[in-house]
C-alpha positions in Angstrom: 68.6 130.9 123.5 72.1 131.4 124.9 73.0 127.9 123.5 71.7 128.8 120.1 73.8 131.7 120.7 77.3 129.9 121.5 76.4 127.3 118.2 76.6 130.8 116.3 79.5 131.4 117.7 81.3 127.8 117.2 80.3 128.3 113.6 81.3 131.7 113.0 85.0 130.8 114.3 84.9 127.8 111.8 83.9 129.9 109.1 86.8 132.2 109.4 89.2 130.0 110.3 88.2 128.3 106.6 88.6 131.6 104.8 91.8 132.4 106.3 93.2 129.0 105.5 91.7 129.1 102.1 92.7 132.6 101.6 96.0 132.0 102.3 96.9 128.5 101.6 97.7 127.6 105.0 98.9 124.3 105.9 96.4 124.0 108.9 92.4 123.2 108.3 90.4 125.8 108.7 88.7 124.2 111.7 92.1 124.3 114.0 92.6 127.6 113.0 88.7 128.3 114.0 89.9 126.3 117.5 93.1 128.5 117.9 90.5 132.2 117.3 88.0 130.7 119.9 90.4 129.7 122.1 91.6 133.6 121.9 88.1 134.8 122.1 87.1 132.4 125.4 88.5 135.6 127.0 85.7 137.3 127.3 82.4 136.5 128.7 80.4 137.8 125.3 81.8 134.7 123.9 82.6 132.2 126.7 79.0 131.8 128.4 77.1 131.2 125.3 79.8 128.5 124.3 80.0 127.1 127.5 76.4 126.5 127.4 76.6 124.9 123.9 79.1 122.9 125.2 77.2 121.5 127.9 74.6 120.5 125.9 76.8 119.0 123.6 78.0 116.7 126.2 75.3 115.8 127.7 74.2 114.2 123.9 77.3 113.2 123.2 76.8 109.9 122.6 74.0 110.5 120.2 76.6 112.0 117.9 78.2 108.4 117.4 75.3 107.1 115.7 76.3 108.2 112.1 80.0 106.6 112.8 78.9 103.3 114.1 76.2 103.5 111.1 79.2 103.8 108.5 81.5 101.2 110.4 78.8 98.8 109.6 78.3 99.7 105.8 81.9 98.8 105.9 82.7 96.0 107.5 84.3 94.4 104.8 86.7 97.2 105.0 87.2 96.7 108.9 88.4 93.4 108.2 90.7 93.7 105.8 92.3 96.8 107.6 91.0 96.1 111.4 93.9 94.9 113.0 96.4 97.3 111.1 94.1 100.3 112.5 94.0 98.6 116.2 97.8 98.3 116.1 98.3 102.2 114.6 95.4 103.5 117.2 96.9 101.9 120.0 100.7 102.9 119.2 99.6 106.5 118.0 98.0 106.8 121.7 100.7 105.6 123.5 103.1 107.9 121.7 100.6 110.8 122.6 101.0 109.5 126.3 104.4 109.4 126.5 104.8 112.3 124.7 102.6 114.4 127.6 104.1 112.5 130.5 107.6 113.8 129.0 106.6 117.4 128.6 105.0 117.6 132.0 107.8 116.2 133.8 110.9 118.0 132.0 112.6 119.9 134.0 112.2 123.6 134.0 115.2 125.7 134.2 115.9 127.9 136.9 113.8 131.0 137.9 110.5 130.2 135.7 108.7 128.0 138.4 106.7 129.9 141.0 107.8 131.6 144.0 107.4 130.7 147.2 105.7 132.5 149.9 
């Protein structure tokens, strides 16, 4: 039940996050703005458990979920090969990037007095 619960909750977030980016023509998808309100509301337990617990089970079937995408790479496989190796070069490059990207931000240096103290 508390799964069920934490669905409700994943779908309610998405549902607002569409009206608000409908309602004001905002440049982001109502799904990341859905992520950015449930990230805020992970704050409290009301939400967090019953999402965590959704989560979890999500996970664990993961890998279920990738049926209807390997189904509709094959319906398209003409497709792959006409565009295959153009996607394997932008996937690769766009992940690198991404990499590089997060090894620069987490090693910038910080300036002085925002670090923790010590002791």
């Amino acid at each position: 039940m508390q799964g069920l619960r934490g669905l409700a909750w994943l779908l309610v977030f998405q549902s607002i996050g569409e009206v608000l980016s409908r309602a004001f023509s905002l440049p982001l998808p109502g799904p990341v703005l859905g992520l950015i309100l449930l990230l805020i509301a992970l704050r409290w337990p009301l939400v967090r458990e019953p999402v965590g617990e959704c989560a979890n089970f999500l996970l664990a079937h993961l890998s279920l979920l990738f049926i209807p995408v390997g189904v509709g790479v094959m319906t398209h496989l003409a497709l792959l090969a006409q565009y295959g190796g153009r996607m394997l070069l932008v996937i690769v490059l766009s992940t690198w990037i991404g990499l590089a990207v997060t090894a620069a931000v987490l090693w910038w240096p910080r300036p002085a007095g925002t670090g923790k103290k010590k002791g």
